[in-house]
Residue, then its C-alpha position, 0 to 999 in steps of 0.5 A: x156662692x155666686x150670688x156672693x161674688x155679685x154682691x161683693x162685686x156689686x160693692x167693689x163697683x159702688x166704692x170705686x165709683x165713690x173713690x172715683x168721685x173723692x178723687x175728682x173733687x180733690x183734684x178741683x180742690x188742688x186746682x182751686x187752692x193753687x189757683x188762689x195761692x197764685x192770686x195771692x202771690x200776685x196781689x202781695x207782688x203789687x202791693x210789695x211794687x206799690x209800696x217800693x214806689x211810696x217809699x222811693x217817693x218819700x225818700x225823694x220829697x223828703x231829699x226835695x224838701x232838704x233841698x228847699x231849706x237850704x234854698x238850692x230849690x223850691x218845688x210845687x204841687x206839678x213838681x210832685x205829681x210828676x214825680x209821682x207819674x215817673x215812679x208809675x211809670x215801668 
């Protein structure tokens, strides 16, 4: 009997160090998949600001080019890329 009770405590020692093995590779998994949900939400945050600042600078080439039909103004290449630096900037 008590060579049972070795054998069955023989077992309970091999699945809890299983058990505790699947839970520490879940664990690194949980980490890893957070860490790379938050890599995402970051580059989706940059790519949202970056397409808010192509959008504004369209809008106001556009505005720039409304303004050069009716003659109020002319603008340039300088004009431009200093637009474009101002939207850049925070």
């Amino acid at each position: 009997m008590s060579g049972t009770v070795e054998e069955l405590q023989g077992l309970l020692k091999q699945a809890s160090a299983r058990y505790g093995s699947l839970e520490e590779k879940m664990e690194e998994a949980t980490t890893e998949h957070k860490e790379e949900i938050s890599r995402r939400n970051e580059a989706i945050r940059l790519l949202k600001k970056e397409l808010e600042d192509a959008n504004e600078l369209i809008k106001t080439l556009k505005n720039k080019s409304k303004w050069q039909e009716t003659g109020c103004r002319s603008f340039n290449i300088s004009d431009i890329s200093l637009l474009y630096c101002t939207l850049e900037e925070p």
